[in-house]
N, CA, C and O atoms as a GROMACS GRO file, in nm:
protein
  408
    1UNK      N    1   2.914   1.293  -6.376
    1UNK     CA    2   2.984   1.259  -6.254
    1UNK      C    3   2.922   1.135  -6.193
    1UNK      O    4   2.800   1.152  -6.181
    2UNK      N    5   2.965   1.014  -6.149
    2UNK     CA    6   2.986   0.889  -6.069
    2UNK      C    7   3.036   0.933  -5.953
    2UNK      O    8   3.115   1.025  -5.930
    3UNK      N    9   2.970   0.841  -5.867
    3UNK     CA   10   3.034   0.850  -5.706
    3UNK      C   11   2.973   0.698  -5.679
    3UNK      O   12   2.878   0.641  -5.733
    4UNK      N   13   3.054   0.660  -5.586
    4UNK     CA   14   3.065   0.523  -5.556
    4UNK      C   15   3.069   0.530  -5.416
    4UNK      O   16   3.122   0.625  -5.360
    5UNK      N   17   3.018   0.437  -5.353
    5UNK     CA   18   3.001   0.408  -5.208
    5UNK      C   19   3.055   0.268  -5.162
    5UNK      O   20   3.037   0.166  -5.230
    6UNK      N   21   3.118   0.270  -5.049
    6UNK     CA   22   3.193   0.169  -5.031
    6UNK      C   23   3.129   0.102  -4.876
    6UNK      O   24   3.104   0.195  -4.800
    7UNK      N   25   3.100  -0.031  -4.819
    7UNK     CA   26   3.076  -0.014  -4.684
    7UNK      C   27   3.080  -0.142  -4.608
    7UNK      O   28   3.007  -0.240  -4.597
    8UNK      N   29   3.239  -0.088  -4.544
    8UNK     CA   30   3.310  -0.205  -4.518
    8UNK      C   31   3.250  -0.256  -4.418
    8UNK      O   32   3.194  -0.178  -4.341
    9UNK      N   33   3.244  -0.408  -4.388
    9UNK     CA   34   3.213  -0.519  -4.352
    9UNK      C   35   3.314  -0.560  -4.268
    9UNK      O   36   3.289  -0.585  -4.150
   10UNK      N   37   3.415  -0.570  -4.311
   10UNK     CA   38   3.525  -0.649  -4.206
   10UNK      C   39   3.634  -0.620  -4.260
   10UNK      O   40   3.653  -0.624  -4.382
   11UNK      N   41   3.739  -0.579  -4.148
   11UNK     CA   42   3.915  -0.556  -4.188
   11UNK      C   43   3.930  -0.638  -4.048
   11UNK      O   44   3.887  -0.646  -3.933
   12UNK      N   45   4.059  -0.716  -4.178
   12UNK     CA   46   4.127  -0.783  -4.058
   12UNK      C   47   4.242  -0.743  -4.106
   12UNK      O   48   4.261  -0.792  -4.217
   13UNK      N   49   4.350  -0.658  -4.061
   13UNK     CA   50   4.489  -0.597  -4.091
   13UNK      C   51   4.588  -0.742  -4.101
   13UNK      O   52   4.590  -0.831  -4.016
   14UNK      N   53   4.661  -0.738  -4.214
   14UNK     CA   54   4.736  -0.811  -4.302
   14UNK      C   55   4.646  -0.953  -4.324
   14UNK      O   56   4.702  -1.056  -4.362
   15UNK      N   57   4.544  -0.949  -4.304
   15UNK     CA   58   4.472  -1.082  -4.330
   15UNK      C   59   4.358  -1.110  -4.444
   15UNK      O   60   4.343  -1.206  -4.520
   16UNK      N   61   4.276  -0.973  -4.426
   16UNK     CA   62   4.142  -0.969  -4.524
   16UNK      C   63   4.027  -0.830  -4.496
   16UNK      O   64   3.981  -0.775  -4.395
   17UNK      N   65   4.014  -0.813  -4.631
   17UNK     CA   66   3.881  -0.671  -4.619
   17UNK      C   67   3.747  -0.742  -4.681
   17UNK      O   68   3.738  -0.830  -4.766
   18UNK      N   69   3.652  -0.675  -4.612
   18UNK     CA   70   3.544  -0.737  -4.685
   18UNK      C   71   3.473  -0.614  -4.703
   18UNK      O   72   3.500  -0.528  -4.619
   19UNK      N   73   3.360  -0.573  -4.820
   19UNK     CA   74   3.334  -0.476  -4.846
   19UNK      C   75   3.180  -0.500  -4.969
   19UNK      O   76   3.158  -0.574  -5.066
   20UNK      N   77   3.116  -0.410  -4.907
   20UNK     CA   78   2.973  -0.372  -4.991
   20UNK      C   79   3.008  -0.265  -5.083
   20UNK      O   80   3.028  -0.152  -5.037
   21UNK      N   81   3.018  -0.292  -5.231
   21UNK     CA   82   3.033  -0.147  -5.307
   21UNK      C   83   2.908  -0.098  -5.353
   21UNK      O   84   2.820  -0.182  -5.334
   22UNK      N   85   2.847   0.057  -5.431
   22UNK     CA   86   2.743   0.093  -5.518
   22UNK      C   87   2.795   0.186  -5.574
   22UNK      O   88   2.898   0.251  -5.555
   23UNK      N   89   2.698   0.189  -5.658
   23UNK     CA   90   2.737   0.340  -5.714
   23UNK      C   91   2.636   0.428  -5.602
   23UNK      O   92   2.564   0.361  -5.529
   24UNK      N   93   2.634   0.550  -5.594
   24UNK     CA   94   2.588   0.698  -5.551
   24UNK      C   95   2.573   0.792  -5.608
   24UNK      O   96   2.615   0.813  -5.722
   25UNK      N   97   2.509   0.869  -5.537
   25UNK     CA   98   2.414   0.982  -5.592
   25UNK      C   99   2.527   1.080  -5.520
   25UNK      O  100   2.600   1.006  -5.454
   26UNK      N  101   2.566   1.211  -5.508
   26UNK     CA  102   2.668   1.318  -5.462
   26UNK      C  103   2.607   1.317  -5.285
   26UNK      O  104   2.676   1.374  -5.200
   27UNK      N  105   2.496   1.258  -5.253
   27UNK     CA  106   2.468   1.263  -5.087
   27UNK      C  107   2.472   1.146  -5.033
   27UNK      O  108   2.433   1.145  -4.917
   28UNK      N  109   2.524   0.989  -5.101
   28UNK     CA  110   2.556   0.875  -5.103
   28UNK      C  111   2.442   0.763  -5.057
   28UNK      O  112   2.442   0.667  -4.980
   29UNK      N  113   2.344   0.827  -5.146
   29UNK     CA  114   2.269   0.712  -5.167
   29UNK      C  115   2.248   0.644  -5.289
   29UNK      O  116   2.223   0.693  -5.399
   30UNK      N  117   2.259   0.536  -5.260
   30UNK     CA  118   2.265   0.428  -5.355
   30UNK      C  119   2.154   0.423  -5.494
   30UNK      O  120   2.033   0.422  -5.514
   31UNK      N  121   2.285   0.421  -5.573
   31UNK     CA  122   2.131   0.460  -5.723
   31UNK      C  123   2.218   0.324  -5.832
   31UNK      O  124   2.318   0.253  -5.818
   32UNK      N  125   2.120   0.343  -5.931
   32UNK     CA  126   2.182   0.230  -6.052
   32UNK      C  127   2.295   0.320  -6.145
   32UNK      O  128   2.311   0.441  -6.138
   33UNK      N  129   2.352   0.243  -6.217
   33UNK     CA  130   2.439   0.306  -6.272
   33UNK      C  131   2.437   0.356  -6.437
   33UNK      O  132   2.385   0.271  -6.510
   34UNK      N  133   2.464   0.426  -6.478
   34UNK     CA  134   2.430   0.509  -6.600
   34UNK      C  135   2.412   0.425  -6.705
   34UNK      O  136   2.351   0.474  -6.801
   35UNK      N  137   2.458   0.281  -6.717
   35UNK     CA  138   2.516   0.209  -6.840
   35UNK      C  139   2.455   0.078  -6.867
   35UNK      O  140   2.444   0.034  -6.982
   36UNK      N  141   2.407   0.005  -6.743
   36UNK     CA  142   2.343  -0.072  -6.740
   36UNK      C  143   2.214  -0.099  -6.644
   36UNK      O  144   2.255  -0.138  -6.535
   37UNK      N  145   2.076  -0.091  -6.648
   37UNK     CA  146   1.994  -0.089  -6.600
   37UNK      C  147   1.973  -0.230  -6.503
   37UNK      O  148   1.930  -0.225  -6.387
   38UNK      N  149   2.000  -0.317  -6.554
   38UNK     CA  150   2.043  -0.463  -6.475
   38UNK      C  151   2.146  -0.480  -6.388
   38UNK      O  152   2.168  -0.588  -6.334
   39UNK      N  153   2.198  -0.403  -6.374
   39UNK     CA  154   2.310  -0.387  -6.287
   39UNK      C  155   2.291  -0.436  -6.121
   39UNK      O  156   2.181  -0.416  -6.069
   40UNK      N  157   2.376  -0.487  -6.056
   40UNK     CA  158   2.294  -0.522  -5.946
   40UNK      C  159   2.330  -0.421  -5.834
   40UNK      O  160   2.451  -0.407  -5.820
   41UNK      N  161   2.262  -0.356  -5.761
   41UNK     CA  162   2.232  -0.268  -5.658
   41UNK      C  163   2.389  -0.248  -5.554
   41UNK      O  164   2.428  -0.135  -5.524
   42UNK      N  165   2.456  -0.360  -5.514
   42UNK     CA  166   2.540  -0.360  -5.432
   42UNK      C  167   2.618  -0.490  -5.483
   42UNK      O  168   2.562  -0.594  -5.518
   43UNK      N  169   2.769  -0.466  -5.482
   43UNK     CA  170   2.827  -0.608  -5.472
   43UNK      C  171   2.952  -0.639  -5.357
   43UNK      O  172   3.030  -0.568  -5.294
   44UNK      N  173   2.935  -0.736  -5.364
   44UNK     CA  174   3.053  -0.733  -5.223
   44UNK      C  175   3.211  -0.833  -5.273
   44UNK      O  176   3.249  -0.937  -5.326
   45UNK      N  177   3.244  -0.738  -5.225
   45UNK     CA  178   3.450  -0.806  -5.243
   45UNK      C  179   3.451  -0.853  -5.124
   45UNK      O  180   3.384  -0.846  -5.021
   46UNK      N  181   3.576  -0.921  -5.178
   46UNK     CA  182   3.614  -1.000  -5.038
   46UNK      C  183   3.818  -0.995  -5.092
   46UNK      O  184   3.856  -1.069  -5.183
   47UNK      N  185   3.895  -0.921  -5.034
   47UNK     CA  186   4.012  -0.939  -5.084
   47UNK      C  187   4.104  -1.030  -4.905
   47UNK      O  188   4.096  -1.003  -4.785
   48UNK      N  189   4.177  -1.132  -4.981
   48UNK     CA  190   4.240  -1.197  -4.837
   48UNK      C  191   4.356  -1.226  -4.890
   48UNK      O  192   4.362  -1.292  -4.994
   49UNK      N  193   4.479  -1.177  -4.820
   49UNK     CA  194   4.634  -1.143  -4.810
   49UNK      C  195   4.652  -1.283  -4.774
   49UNK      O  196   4.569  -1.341  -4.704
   50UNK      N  197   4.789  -1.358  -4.829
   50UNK     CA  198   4.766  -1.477  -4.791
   50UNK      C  199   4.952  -1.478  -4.817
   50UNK      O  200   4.983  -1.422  -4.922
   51UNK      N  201   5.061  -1.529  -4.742
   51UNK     CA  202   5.135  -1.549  -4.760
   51UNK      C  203   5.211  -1.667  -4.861
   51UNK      O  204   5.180  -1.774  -4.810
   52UNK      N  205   5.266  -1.684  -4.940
   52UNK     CA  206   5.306  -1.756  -5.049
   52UNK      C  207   5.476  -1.768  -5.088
   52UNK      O  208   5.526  -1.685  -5.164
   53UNK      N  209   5.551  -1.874  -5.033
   53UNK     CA  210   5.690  -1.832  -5.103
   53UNK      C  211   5.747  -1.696  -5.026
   53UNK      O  212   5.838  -1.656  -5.099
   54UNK      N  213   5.736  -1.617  -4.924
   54UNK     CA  214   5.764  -1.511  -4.887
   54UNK      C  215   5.706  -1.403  -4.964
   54UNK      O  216   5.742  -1.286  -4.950
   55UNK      N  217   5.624  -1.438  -5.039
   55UNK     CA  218   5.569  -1.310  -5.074
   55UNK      C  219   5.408  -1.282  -5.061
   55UNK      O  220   5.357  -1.393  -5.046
   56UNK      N  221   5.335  -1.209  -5.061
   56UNK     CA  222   5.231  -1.138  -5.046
   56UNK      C  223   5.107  -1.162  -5.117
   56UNK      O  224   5.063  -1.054  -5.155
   57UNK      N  225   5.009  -1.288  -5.160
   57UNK     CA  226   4.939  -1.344  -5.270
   57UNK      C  227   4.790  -1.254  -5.234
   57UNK      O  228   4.740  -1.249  -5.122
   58UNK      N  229   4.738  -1.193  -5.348
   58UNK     CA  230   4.642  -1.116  -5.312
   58UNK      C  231   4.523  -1.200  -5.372
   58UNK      O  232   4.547  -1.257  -5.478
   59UNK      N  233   4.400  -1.215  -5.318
   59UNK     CA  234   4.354  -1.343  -5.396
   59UNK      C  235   4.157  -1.245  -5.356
   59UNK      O  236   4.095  -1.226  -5.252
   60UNK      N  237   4.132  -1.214  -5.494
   60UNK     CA  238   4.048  -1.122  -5.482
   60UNK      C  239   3.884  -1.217  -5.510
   60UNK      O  240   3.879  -1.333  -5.550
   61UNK      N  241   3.773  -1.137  -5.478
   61UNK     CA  242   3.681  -1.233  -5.487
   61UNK      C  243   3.523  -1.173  -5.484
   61UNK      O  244   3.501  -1.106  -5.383
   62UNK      N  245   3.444  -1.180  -5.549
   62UNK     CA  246   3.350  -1.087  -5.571
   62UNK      C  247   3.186  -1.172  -5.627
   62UNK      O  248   3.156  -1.276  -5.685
   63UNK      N  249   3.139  -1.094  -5.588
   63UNK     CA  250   2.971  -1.142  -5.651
   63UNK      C  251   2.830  -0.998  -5.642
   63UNK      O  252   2.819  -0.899  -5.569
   64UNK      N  253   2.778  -1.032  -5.711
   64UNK     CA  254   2.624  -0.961  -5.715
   64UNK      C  255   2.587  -0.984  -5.570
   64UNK      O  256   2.605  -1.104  -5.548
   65UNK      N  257   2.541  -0.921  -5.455
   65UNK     CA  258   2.465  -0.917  -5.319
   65UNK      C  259   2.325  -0.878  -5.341
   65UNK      O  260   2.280  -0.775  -5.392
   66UNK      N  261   2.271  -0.972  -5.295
   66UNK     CA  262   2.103  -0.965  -5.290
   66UNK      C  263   2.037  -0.926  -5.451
   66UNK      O  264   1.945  -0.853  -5.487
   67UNK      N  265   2.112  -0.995  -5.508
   67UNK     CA  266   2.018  -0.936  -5.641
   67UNK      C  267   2.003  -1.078  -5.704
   67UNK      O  268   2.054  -1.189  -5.689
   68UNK      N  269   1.877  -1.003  -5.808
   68UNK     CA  270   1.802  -1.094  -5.917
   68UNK      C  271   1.839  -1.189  -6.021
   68UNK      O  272   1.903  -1.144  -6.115
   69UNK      N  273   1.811  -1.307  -6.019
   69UNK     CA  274   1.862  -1.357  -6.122
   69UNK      C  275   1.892  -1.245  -6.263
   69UNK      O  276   2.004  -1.266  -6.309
   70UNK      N  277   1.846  -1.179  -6.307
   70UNK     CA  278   1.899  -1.114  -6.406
   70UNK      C  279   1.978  -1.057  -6.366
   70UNK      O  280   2.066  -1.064  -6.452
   71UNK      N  281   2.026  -0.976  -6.252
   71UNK     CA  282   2.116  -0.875  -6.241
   71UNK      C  283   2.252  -0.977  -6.238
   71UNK      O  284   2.359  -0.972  -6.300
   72UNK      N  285   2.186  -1.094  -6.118
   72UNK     CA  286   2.332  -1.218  -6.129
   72UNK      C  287   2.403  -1.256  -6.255
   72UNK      O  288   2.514  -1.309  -6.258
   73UNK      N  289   2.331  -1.226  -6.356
   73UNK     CA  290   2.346  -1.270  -6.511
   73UNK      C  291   2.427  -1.153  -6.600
   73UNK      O  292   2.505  -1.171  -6.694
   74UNK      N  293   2.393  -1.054  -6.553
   74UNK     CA  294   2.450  -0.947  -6.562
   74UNK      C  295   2.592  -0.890  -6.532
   74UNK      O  296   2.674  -0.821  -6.593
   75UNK      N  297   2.583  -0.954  -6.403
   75UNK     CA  298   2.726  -0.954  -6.347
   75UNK      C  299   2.825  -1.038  -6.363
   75UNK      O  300   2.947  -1.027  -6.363
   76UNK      N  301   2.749  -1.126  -6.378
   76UNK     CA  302   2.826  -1.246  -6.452
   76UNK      C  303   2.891  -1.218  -6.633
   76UNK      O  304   3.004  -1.248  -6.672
   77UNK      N  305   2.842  -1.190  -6.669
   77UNK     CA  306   2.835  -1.111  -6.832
   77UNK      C  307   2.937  -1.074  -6.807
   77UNK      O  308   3.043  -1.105  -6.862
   78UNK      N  309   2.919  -0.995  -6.713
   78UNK     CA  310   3.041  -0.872  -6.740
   78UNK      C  311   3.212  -0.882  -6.644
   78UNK      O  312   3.291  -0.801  -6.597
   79UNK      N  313   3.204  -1.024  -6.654
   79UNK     CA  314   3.358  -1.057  -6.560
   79UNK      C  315   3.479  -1.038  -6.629
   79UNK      O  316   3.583  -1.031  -6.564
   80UNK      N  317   3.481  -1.027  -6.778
   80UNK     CA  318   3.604  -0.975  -6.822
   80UNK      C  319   3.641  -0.859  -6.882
   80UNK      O  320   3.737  -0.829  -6.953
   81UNK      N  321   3.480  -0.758  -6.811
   81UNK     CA  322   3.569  -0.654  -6.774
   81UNK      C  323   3.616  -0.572  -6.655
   81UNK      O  324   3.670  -0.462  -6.641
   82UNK      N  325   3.573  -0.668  -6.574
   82UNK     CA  326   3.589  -0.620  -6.417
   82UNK      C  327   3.711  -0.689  -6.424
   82UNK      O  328   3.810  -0.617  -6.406
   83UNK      N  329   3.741  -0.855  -6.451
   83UNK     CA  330   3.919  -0.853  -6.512
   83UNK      C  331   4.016  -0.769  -6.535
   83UNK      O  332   4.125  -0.752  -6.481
   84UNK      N  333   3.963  -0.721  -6.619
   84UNK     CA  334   4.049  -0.605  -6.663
   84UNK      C  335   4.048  -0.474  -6.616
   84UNK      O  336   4.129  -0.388  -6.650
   85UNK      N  337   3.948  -0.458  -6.528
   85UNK     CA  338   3.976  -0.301  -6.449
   85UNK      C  339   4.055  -0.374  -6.381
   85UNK      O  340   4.170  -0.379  -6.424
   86UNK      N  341   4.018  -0.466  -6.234
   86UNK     CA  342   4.147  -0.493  -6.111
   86UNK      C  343   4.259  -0.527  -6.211
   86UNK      O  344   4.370  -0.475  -6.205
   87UNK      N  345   4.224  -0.614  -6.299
   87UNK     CA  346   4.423  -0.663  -6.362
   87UNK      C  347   4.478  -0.507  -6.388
   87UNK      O  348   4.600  -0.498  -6.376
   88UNK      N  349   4.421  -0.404  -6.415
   88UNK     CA  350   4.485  -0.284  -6.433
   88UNK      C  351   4.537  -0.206  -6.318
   88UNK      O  352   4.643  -0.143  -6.316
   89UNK      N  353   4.458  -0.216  -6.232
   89UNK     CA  354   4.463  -0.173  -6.115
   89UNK      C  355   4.560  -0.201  -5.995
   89UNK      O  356   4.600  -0.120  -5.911
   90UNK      N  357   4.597  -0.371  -6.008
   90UNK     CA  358   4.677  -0.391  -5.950
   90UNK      C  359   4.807  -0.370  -6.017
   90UNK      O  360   4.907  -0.365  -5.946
   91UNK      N  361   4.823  -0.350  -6.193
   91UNK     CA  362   4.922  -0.356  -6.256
   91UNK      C  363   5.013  -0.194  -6.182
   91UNK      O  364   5.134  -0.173  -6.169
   92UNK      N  365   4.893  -0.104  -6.147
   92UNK     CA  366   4.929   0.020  -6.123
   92UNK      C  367   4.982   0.001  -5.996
   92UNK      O  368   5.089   0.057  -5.973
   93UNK      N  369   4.919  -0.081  -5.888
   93UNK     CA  370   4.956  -0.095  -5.756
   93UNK      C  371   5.151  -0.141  -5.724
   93UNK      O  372   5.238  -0.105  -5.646
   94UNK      N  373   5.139  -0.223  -5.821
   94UNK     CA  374   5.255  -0.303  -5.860
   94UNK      C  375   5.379  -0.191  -5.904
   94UNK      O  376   5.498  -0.200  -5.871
   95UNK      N  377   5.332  -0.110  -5.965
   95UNK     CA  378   5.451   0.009  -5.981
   95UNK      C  379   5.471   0.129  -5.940
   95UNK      O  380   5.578   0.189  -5.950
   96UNK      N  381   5.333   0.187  -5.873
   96UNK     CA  382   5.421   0.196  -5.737
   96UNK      C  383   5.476   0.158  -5.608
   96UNK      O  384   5.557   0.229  -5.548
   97UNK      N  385   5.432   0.048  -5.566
   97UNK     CA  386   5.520  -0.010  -5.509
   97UNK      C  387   5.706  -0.037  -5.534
   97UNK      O  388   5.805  -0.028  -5.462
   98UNK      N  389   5.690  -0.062  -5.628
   98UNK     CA  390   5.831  -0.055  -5.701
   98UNK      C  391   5.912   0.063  -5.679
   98UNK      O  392   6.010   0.072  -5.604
   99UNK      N  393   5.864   0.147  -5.748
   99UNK     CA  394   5.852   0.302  -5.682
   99UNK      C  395   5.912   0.330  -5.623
   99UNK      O  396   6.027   0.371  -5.639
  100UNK      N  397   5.831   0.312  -5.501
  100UNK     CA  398   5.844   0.340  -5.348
  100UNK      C  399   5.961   0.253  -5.306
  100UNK      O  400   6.040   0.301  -5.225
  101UNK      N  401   5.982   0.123  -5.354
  101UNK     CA  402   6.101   0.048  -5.296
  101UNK      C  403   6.226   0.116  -5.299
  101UNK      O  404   6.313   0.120  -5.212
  102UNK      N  405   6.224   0.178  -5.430
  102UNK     CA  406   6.344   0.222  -5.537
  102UNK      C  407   6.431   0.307  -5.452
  102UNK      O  408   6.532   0.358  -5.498
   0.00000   0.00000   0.00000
């Protein structure tokens, strides 16, 4: 079992979230994660809603927080597969929305 901790920073409603993620322990303190020991401790998103053409441009944005050159290296390493979780993620967002329009 994984548990993840989230600890938002700033909402600005239809504008932008900003956010500290980790992984957790089941009483939510912050631990490393099972898979990679370099991993960096906390990272922070930054997602900002941005209007485009009448539609809704989600323009996502992320880095290693307070960590080590290795962990930065680490995180860096590993950008296409954090690609591919959000590209999945939003692919899911995307249908239900649809969904819901229907």
């Amino acid at each position: 079992t994984m548990y993840g901790k989230f600890h938002y920073q700033r909402i600005d409603p239809t504008e932008r979230l900003v956010w500290l993620n980790s992984f957790a322990d089941e009483h939510g303190a912050t631990v490393k994660p099972p898979f990679e020991q370099d991993w960096p401790a906390e990272m922070l998103t930054i997602v900002t809603l941005v209007e485009y053409n009448g539609r809704t441009m989600v323009c996502l944005r992320g880095n290693a927080h307070n960590a080590t050159p290795a962990q930065q290296q680490v995180y860096l390493e590993n950008h296409p597969s954090m690609q591919q979780g959000w590209g999945g993620t939003m692919e899911q967002l995307e249908a239900y929305l649809a969904q819901a329009q229907a």
